[in-house]
N, C-alpha and C positions, 0 to 999 in steps of 0.2 A: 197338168198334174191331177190326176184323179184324187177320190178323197176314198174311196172305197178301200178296204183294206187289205194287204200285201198275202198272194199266198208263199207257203214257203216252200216247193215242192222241187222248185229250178233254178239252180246254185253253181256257183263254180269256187272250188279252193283254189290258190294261186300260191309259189310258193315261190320263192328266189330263183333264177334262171340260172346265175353262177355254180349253182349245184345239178343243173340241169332235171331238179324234180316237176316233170310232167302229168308225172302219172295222178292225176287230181282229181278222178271222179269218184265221191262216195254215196251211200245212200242215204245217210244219216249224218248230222253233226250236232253238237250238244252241248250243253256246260258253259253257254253265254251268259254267264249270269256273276253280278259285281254285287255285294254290297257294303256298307260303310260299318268297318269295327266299330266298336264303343265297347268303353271303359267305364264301371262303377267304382263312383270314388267317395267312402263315407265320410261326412264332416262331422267334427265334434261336435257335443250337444245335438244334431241334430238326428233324431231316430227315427222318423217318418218317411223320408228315404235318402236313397243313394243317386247323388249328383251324375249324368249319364255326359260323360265325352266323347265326339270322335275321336275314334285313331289312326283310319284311315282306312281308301280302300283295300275291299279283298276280293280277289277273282277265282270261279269255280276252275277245275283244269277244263281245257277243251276236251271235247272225245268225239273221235272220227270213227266212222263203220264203213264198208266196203266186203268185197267180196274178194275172194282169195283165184288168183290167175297163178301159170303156172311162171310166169317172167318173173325172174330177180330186178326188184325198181331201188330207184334213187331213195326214195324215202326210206323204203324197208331197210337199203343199206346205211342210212341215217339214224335210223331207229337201231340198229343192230349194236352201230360203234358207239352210240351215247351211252344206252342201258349196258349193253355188254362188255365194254371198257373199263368201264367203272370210274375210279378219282383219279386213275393214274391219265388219262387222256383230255388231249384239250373240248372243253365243253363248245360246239359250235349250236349259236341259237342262229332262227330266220324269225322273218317277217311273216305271218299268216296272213295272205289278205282270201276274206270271206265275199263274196260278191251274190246279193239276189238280181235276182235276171228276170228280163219282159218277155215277153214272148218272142222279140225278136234277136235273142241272145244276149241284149246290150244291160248294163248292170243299172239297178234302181236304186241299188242302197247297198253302203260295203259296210265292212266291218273288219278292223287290222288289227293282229294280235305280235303285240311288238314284244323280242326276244326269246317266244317260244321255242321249246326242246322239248326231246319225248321223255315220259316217267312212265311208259308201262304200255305192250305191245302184247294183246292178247290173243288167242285166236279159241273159234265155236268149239264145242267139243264135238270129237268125231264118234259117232256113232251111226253103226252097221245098219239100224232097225229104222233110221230115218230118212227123207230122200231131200236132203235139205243144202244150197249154198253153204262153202266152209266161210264164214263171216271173220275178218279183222279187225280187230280194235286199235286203235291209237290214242294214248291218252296225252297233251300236251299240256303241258305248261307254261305259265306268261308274265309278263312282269306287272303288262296293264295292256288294254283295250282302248281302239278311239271308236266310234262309227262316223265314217267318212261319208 
């Protein structure tokens, strides 16, 4: 185990096979980030300050980027029926697992993002005057994080 530290450049997302989402390659992923509520709570008599509690953790959403292909994939039609269904349809979450990789493709450090769904599927704007990839967003949601 080396002590030098991790780059982050070569990644695999992995998503449930049951739903047959493959299509896993992005450029960009985002929004790992937890931290712990707290609560101010003033006590009588005392004015100098306010007692600070947890309340528990909170997770940023994920956001995923990628580049736009002309195939209709698993996830986009994942992301379609979640956002575009609306309350009337059954909510299906997956397992995210996040995987950094060694050079020889094998995983160094995961990171699982339990009961994730999508809340918001953007895409780049198109514009004529640019010569640029049309870019995807995905923004997911989670209940909680482990790193495995």
């Amino acid at each position: 185990m080396s002590d030098y530290p991790l780059t982050g450049f070569y990644f695999r997302l992995s998503f449930p096979l049951e739903l047959g989402l493959l299509d896993t390659s992005f450029k960009e992923v985002s929004g790992m980030n937890m931290e712990m509520g707290i609560e101010e709570i003033a006590e009588g008599g005392e004015n100098r300050f306010k007692h600070r509690v947890p309340t528990g953790a909170k997770y940023q959403n994920l956001v995923l980027k990628r580049g736009v292909t002309s195939s209709v994939s698993a996830l986009s039609l994942w992301c379609e029926a979640t956002i575009g269904g609306g309350l009337s349809t059954t909510l299906v979450t997956q397992t995210v697992l996040l995987s950094l990789l060694n050079e020889d493709s094998l995983p160094i450090k995961n990171w699982s993002f339990i009961n994730a769904w999508p809340v918001k599927w953007e895409f780049s704007p198109l514009n004529s005057m640019n010569n640029e990839i049309l870019i995807e967003t995905l923004e997911l949601t989670y209940d909680y994080s482990l790193v495995i």
